[in-house]
C-alpha positions as CSV (number, residue, x, y, z in Angstrom):
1,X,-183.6,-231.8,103.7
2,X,-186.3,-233.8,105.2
3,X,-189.5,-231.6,104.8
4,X,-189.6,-231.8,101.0
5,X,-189.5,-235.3,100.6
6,X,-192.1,-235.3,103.7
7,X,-194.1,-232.7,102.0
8,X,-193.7,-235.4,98.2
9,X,-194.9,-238.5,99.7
10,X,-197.8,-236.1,101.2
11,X,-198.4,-235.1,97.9
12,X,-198.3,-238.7,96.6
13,X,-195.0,-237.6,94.6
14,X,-192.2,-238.5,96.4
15,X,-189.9,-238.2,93.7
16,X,-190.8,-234.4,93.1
17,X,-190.0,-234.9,96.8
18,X,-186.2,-236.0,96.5
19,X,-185.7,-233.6,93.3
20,X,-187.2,-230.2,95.6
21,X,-183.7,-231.6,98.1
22,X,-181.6,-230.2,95.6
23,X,-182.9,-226.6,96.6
24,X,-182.6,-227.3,100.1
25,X,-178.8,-227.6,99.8
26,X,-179.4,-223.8,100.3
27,X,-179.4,-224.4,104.0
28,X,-175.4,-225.0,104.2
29,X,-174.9,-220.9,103.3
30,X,-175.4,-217.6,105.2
31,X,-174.4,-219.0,108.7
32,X,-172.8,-215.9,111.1
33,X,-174.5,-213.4,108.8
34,X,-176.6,-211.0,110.0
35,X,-180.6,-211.7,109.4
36,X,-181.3,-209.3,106.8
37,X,-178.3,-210.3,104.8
38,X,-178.3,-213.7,105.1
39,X,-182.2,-213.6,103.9
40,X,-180.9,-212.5,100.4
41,X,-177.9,-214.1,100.3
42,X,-180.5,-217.3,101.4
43,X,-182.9,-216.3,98.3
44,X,-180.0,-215.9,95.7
45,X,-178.4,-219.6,96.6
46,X,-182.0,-220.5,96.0
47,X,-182.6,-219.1,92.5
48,X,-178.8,-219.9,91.5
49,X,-180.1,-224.2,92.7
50,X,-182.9,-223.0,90.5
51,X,-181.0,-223.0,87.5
52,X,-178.2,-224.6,87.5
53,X,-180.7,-227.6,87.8
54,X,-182.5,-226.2,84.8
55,X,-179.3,-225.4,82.6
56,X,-178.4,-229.4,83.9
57,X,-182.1,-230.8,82.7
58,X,-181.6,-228.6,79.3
59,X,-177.6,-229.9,78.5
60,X,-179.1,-233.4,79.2
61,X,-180.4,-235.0,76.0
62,X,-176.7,-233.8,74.2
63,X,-173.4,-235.5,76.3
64,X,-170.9,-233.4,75.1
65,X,-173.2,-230.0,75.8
66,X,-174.0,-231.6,79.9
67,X,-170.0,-231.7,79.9
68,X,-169.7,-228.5,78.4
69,X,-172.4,-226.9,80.9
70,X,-171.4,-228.4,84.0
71,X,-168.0,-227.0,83.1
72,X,-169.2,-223.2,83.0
73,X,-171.4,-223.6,86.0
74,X,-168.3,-224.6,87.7
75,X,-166.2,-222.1,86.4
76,X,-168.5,-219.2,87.1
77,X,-169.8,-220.7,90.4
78,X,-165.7,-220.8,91.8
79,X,-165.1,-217.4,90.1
80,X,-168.0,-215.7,92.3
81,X,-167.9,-217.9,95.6
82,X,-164.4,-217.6,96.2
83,X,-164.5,-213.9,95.3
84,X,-166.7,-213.2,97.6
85,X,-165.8,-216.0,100.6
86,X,-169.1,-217.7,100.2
87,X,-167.7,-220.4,102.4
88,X,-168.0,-223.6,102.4
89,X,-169.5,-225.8,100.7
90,X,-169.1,-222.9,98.2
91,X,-169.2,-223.7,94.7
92,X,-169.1,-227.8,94.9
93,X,-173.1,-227.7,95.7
94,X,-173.9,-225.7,92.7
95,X,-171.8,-227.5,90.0
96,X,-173.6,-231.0,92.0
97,X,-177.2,-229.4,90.8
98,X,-175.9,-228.9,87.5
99,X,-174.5,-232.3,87.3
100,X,-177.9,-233.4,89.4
101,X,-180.2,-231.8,86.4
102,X,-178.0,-233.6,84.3
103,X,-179.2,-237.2,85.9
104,X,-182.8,-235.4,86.2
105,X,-183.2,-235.1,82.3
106,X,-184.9,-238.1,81.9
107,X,-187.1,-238.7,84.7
108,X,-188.3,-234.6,84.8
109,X,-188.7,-233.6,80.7
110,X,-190.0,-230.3,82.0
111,X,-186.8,-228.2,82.5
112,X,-189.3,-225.9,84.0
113,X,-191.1,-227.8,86.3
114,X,-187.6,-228.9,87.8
115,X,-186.4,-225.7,88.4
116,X,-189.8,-224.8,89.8
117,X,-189.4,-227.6,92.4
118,X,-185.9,-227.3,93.1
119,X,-186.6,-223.4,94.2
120,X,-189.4,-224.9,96.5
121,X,-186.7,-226.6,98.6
122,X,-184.7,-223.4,98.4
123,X,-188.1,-221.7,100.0
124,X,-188.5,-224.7,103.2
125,X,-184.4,-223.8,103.2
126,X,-184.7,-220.2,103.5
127,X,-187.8,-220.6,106.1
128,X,-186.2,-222.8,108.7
129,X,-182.5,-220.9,108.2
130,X,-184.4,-217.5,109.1
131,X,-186.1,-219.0,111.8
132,X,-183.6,-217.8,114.5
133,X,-184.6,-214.1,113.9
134,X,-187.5,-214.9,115.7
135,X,-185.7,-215.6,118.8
136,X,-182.2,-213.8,118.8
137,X,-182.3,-211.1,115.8
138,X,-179.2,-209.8,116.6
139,X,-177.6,-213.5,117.8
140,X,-175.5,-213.3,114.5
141,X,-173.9,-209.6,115.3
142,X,-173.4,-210.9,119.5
143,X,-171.6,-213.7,118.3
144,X,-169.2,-212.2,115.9
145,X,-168.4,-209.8,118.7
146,X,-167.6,-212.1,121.3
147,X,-165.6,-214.3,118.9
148,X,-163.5,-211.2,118.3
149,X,-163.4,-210.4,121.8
150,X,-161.8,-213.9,122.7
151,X,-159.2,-213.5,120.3
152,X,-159.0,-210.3,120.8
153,X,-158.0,-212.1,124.7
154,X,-156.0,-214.6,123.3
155,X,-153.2,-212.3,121.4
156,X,-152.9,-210.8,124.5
157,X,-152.6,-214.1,126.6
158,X,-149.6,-215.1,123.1
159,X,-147.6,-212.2,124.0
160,X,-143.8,-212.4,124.0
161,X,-144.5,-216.0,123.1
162,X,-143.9,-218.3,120.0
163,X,-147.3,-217.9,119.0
164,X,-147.7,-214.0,119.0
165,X,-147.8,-213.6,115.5
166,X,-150.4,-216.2,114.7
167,X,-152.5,-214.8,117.3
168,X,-152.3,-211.1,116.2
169,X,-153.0,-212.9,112.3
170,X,-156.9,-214.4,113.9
171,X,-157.2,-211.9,115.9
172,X,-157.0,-209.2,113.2
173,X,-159.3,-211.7,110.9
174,X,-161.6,-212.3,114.0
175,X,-162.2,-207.9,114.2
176,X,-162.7,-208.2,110.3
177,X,-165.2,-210.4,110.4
178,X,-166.9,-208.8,113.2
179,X,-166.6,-205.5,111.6
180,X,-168.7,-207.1,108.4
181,X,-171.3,-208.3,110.8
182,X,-171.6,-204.7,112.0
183,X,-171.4,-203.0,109.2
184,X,-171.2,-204.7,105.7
185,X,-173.8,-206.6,106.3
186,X,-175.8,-204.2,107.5
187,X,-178.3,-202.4,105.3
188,X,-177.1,-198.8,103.6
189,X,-179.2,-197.0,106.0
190,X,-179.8,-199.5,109.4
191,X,-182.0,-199.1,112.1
192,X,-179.5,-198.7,115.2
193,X,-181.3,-200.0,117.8
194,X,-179.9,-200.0,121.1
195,X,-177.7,-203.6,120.9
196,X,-176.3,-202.6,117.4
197,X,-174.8,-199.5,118.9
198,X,-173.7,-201.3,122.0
199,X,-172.2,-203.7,119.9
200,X,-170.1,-201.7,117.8
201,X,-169.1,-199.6,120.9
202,X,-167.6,-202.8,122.0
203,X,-166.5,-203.6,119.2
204,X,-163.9,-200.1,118.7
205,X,-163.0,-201.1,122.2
206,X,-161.6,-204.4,120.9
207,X,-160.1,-202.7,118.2
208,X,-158.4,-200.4,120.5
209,X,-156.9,-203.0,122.7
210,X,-156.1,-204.9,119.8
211,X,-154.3,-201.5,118.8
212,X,-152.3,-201.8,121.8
213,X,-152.0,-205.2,121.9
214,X,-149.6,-204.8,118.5
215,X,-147.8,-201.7,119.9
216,X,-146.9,-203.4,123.1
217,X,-145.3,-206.7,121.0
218,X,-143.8,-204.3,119.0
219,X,-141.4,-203.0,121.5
220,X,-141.6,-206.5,123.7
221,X,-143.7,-205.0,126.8
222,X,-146.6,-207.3,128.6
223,X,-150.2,-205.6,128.0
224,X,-151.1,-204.7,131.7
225,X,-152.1,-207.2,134.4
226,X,-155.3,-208.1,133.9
227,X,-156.0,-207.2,130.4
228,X,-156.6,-210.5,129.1
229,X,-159.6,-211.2,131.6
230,X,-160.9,-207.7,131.0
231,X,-161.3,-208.6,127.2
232,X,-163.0,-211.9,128.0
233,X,-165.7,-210.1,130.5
234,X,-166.3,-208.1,126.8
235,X,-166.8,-210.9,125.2
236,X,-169.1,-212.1,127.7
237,X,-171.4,-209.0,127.2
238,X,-171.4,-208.6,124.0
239,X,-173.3,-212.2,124.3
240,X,-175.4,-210.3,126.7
241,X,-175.1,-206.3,126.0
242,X,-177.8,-204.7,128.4
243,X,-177.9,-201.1,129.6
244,X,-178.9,-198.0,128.2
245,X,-177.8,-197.1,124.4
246,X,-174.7,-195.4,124.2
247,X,-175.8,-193.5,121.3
248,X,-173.1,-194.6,119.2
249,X,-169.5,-194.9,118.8
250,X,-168.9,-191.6,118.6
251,X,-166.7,-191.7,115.7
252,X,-167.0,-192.5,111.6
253,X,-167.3,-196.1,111.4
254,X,-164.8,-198.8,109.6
255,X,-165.8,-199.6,105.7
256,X,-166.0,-203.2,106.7
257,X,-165.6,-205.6,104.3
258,X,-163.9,-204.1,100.2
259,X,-167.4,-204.1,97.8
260,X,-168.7,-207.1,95.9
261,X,-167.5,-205.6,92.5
262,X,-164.0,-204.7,94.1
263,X,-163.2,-208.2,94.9
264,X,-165.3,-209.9,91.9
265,X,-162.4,-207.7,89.6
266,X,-160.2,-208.5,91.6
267,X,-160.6,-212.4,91.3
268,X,-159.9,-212.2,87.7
269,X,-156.8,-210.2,87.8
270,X,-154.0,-211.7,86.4
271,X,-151.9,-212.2,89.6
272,X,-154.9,-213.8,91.6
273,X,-154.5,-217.2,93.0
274,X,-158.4,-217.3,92.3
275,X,-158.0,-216.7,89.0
276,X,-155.5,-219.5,88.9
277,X,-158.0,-222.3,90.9
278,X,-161.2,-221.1,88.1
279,X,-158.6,-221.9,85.3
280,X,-157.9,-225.2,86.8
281,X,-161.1,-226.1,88.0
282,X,-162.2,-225.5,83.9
283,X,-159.7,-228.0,82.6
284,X,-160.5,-230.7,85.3
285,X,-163.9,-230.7,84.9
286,X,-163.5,-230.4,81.2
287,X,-160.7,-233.3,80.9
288,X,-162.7,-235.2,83.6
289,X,-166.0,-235.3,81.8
290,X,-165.0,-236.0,78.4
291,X,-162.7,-238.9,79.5
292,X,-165.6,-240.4,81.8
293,X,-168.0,-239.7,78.7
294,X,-165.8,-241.4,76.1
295,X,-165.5,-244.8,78.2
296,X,-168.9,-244.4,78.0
297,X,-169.8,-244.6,82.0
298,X,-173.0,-244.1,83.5
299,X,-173.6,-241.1,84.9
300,X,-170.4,-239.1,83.3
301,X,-171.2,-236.5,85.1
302,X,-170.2,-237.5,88.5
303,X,-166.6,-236.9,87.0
304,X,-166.8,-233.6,86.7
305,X,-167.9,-233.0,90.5
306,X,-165.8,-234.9,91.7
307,X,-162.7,-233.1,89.9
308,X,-164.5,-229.8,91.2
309,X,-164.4,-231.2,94.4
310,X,-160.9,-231.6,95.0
311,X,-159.9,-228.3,93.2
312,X,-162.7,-225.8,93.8
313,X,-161.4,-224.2,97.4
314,X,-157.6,-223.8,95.8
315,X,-155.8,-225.9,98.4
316,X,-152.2,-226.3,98.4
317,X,-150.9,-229.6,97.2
318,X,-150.9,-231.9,100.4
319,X,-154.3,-231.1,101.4
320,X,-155.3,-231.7,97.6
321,X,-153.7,-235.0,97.9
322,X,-155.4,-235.5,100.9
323,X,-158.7,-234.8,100.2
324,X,-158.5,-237.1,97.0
325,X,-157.4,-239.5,98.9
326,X,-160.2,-239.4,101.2
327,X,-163.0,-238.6,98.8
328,X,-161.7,-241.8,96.8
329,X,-162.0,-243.6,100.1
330,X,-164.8,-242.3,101.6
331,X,-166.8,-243.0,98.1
332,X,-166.0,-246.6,98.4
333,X,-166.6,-247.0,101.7
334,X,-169.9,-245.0,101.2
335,X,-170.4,-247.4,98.5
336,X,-171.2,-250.2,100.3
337,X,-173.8,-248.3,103.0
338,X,-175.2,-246.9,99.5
339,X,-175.9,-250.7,98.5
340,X,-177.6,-251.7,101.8
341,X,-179.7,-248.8,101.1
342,X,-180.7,-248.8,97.9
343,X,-181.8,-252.7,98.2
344,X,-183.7,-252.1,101.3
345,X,-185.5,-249.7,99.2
346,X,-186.9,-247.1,102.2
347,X,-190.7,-245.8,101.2
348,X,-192.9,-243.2,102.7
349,X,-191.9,-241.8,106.1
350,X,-188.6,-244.4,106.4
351,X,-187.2,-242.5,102.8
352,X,-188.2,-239.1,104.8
353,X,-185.8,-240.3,107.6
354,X,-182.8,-241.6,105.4
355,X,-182.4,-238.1,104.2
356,X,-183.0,-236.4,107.3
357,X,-180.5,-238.8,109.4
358,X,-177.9,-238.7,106.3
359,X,-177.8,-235.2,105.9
360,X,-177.7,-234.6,110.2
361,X,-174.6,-237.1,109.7
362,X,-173.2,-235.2,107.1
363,X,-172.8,-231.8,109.0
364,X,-171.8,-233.2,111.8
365,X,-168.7,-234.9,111.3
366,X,-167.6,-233.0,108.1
367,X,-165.4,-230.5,109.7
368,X,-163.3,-233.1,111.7
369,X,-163.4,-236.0,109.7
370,X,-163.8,-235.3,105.5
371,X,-163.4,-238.8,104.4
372,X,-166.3,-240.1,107.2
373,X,-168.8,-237.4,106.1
374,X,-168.2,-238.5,102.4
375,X,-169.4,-241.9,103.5
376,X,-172.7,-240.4,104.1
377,X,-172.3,-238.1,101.3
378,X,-172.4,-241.1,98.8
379,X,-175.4,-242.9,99.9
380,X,-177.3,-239.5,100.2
381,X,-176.4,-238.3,96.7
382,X,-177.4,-242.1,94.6
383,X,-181.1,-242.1,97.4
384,X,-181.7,-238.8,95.7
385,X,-180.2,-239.6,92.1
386,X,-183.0,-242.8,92.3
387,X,-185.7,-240.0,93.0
388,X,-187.8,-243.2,95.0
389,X,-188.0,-245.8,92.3
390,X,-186.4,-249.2,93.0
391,X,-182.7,-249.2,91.5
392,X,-182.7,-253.1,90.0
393,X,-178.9,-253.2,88.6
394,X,-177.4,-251.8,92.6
395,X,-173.9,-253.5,91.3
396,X,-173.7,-251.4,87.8
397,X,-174.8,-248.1,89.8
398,X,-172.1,-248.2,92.5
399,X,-169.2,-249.5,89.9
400,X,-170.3,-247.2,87.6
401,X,-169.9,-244.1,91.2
402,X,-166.6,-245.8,92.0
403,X,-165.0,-245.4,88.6
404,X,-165.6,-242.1,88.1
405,X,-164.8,-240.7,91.5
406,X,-161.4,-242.3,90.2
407,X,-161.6,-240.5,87.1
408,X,-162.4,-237.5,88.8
409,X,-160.0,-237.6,91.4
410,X,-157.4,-238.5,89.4
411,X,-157.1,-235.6,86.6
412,X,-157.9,-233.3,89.3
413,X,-154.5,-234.0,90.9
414,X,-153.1,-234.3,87.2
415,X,-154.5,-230.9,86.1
416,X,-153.5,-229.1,90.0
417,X,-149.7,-230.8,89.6
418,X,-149.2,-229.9,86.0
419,X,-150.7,-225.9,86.0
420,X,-149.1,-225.4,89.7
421,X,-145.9,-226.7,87.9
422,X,-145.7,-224.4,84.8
423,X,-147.5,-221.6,87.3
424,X,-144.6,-218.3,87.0
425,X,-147.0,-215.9,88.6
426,X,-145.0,-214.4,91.6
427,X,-148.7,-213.8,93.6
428,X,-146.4,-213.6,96.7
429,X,-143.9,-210.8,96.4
430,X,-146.7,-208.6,94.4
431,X,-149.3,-209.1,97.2
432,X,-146.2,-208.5,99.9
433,X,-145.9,-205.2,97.0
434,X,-149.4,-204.4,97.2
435,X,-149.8,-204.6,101.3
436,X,-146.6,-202.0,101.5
437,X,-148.4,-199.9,98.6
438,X,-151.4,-199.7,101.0
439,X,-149.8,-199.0,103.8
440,X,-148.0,-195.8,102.2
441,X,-151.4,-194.6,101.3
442,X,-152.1,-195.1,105.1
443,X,-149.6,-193.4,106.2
444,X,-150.4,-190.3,104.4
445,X,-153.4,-189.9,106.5
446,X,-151.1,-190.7,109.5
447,X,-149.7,-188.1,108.6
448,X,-152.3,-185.3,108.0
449,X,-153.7,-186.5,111.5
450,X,-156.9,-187.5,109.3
451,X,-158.1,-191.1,109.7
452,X,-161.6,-190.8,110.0
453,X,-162.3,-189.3,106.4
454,X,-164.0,-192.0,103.9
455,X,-161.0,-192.1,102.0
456,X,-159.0,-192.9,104.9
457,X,-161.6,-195.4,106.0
458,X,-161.5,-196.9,103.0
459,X,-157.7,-197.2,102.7
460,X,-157.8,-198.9,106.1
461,X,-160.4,-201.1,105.1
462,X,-158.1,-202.4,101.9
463,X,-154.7,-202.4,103.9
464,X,-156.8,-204.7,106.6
465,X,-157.9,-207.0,103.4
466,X,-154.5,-207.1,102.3
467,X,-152.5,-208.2,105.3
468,X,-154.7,-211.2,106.1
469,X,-154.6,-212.0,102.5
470,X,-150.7,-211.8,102.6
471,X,-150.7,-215.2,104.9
472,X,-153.4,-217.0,102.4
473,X,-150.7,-216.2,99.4
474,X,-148.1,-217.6,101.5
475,X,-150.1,-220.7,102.4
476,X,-150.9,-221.4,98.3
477,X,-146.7,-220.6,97.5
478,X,-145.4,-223.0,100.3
479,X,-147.9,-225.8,98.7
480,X,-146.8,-225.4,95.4
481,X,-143.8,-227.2,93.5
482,X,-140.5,-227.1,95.4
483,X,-138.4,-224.0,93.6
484,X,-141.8,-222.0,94.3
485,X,-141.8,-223.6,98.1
486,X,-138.6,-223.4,98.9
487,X,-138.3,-219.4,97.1
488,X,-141.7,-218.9,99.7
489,X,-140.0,-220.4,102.8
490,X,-137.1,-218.1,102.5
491,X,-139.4,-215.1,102.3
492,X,-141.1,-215.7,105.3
493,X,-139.1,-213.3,107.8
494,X,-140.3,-210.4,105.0
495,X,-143.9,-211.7,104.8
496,X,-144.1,-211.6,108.9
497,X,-142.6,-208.2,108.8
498,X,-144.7,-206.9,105.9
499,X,-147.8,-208.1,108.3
500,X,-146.4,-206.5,111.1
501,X,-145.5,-203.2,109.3
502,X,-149.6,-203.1,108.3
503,X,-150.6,-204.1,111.7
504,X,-148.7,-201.4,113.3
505,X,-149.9,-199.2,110.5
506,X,-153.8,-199.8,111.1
507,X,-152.8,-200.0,115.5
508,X,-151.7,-196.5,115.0
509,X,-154.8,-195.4,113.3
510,X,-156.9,-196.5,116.0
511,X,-154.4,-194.7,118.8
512,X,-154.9,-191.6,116.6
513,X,-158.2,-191.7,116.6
514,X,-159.1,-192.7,120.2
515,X,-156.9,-189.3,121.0
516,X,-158.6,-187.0,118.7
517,X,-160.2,-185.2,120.9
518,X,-157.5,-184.2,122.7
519,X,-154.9,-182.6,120.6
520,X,-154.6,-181.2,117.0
521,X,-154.0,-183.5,113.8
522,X,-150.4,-181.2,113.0
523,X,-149.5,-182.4,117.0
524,X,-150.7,-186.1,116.1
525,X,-148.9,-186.4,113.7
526,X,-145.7,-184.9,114.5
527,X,-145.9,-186.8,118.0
528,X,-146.2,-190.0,116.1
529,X,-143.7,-189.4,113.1
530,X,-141.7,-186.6,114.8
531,X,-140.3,-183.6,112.3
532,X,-140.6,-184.5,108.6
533,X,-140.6,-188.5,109.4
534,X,-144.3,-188.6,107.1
535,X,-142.7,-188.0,103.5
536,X,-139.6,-190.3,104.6
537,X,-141.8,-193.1,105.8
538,X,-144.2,-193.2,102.7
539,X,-141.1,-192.9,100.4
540,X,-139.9,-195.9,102.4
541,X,-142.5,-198.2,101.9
542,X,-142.9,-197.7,98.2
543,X,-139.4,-198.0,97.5
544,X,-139.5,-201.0,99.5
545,X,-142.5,-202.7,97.5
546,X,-140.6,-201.6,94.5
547,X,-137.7,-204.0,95.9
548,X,-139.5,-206.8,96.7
549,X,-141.8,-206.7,93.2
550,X,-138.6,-206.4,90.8
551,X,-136.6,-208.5,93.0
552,X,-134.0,-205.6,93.5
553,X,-131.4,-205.6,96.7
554,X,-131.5,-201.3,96.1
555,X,-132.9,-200.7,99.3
556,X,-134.0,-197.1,101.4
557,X,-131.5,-195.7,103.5
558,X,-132.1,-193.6,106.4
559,X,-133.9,-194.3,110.3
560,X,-137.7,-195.3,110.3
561,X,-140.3,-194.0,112.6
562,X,-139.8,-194.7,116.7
563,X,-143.8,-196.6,115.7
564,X,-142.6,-198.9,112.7
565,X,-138.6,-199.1,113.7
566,X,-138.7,-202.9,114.4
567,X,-140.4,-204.2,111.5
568,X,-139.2,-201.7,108.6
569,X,-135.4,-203.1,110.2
570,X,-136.7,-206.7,110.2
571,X,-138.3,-206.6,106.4
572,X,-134.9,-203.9,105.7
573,X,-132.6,-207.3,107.2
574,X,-134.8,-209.9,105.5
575,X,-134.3,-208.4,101.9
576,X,-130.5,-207.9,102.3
577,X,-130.0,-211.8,103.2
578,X,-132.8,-213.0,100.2
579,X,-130.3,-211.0,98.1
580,X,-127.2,-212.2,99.4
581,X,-128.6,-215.9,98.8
């Protein structure tokens, strides 16, 4: 954030300076990705700063188009980053350079020339982000793993106790995400050097005694002594993997993460929750903007992001309140450091170390403590808005930030209680469907003895999406209206159950194929379902997702698998009492 403007006043244009920050913004993505990946992941966030400062400086001379433009940006900018789990900050940055181009209009004519500078900042972003491949190239990949192998450690550590289920939940998240290090993010066609195939080794090996792991809570057995401090030791190396290459894993590797397209359609299906926050995020920023523009307030579009603040991430309803509340706060407290600022009017070198020392601030308290980091957050977005000239009406500016945070703020909790209230999507039960669905698809390789085929892969790859999806669809039900809560709460015994059903689903994969080489797929598979348990256990599980989409107590009969006994009875038990209430 700081070399720009160094790199303005340098240049004798310190306000081309502040405008080239806007690009930098690109530094806050691609963290935990692998090098490559995160270099064009880098260069994309730097051409989509580019121009959605350049669609901001072209909306600007019209009001009612910047409200208009500001609200597609948004809408598009939620759509794909939550689609894809861009991450934090996500899609708030990019509908700020919108609004920013907006504010530019005046000051940069040249929608071009903005853009231009913008994507300059975006290039001293991308350069200092990619940095690190200099030193640790595969420090990304070594991190993943060990964060997998600790969690990994502390499922097994959770066992038998009140927090074994939200252990095996990170854990399987953890071994997802370290699985896209290894292998989504990876080129098509990677060079394996010798840490990459290490890493993955170890990786299957947490898999494996995550596999376990699930079996042994499954039939209430301790994992054996030691375990958890042998997992930890992997963690350890994988920080550190030395010794010769293994050569490989040995066996097909996991899909990794679904494809970009797969989840982009996705996001706009009907039943998505995402779908649902892009819909509301359109109407805030819409209702937002033309309000703010009709009492005629300077700088309207600070509305807008802040309604696409509070909304963009599709929080449930305490934690929206919560984080309106402390953006409101944090604004006016922010305020008042803004003021001090802005009269003391920093030049040259001094400006260069505002931004710096703001921005440092910024990222380092913004995890632990939202409505501190906006404090910063304010004064760093008006020194930038002034783009180095002297601000002579401070009092107007700051009234002018306060009132439409307000406005902001406000219809975005107007516009999240109203649609969440009239929402009649059941996302729940269809994605509790839709992870049984998977997991009957599963078990017809189970039951061929074939796991390792790309089709099989791939299933496993959607069934692992799925059931860590399941407890995000919960999360957004229990912080919706009360019917929707309360109908959520008392599905809770299924959802745990349907998790565990795909947990134990994807554990036995793994046991199958760690004992491939020693016995035939018809002897796999008949040791694991015994005789003619397949058909009856995929027949189950669709019947079952039937019941829980229609809302039918018509359940199964018949005795589950030995492997899936306890939670086919548990979900079986759940749905009886749901439809006995």
């Amino acid at each position: 954030m700081g070399t720009p403007v160094l790199i303005g006043w340098a240049a004798g244009d310190i306000g081309s300076g502040l405008t080239a920050t806007i690009g930098a913004f690109t530094a806050l993505y691609g963290s935990g990705r692998p090098y490559l990946n995160r270099s064009i992941e880098l260069a994309i966030m730097a051409v989509t700063f580019a121009a959605a400062v350049t669609l901001g400086v072209l909306a600007s001379p019209v009001v009612w188009a910047g409200v208009v433009t500001v609200t597609a940006v948004a809408m598009v900018a939620v759509w794909l980053c939550n689609a894809l789990s861009v991450g934090p900050p996500g899609a708030f940055t990019i509908t700020l350079a919108c609004a920013g181009g907006i504010g530019l209009g005046a000051a940069h004519p040249s929608p071009w020339h903005t853009g231009l500078l913008v994507l300059g900042g975006g290039a001293v972003a991308w350069t200092v982000h990619m940095s690190g491949a200099l030193v640790r190239p595969r420090g990304p990949e070594k991190a993943a793993v060990a964060a997998a192998g600790n969690s990994v450690a502390d499922l097994v550590d959770a066992l038998g106790g009140p927090g074994q289920d939200a252990a095996r939940h990170w854990a399987a998240v953890a071994l997802e995400e370290s699985w896209a290090a290894l292998v989504t993010f990876q080129p098509i066609e990677p060079r394996t050097d010798s840490t990459l195939s290490r890493l993955r080794e170890l990786n299957h090996d947490l898999h494996r005694l995550f596999a376990d792991a699930v079996r042994a809570a499954a039939v209430n057995q301790p994992m054996p002594p030691g375990t958890s401090q042998r997992i930890r030791q992997m963690a350890d190396q994988a920080r550190h993997p030395g010794g010769p290459d293994p050569g490989g894993v040995g066996t097909a590797l996991p899909f990794g993460r679904p494809p970009a397209a797969q989840l982009i359609r996705a996001a706009l299906s009907i039943r998505s929750h995402q779908l649902q926050v892009v819909i509301r995020v359109g109407i805030a920023a819409l209702v937002a903007g033309t309000i703010a523009s009709g009492l005629s307030v300077q700088h309207a579009y600070w509305a807008i992001v802040a309604a696409v603040l509070i909304l963009h991430q599709g929080l449930d309803w305490t934690r929206t309140v919560q984080r309106s509340l402390g953006r409101v706060l944090g604004t006016l407290a922010g305020l008042l450091l803004a003021g001090l600022i802005l009269a003391a009017y920093p030049q040259g070198l001094w400006l260069v170390f505002t931004v710096a020392l703001l921005q440092f601030i910024i990222e380092s308290v913004v995890v632990r403590n939202y409505a501190l980091a906006v404090m910063f957050i304010t004064p760093l977005g008006l020194v930038i808005a002034s783009g180095g000239r002297h601000v002579t009406d401070i009092a107007r500016l700051l009234s002018a930030r306060a009132v439409d945070t307000v406005i902001g703020c406000s219809v975005a909790l107007a516009t999240y209680w109203l649609t969440t209230r009239r929402a009649s999507v059941p996302q729940l039960p269809d994605t509790m469907a839709r992870t049984l669905e998977a997991a009957a698809g599963v078990s017809r390789h189970l039951a061929d003895g074939a796991v390792t085929t790309p089709k099989a892969r791939a299933d496993r790859r959607d069934l692992q999406y799925l059931a860590t999806d399941l407890l995000q669809s919960y999360d957004a039900a229990v912080g919706g209206p009360a019917a929707q809560r309360n109908a959520a709460e008392r599905t809770w015994p299924a959802v745990v159950a349907v998790q565990g059903i795909a947990y134990r689903m994807l554990a036995a994969c793994w046991t199958m194929e760690r004992d491939s080489g020693s016995a035939s797929a018809p002897a796999r598979a008949e040791a694991l379902y015994g005789t003619g348990g397949e058909q009856e256990l995929e027949r189950e599980l669709r019947t079952l997702a039937t019941a829980i989409r229609v809302g039918t107590g018509s359940l199964p009969p018949g005795e589950p698998p030995a492997f899936v006994y306890a939670e086919l009875t548990a979900l079986r038990n759940a749905l009886e009492q749901d439809t006995a209430r």
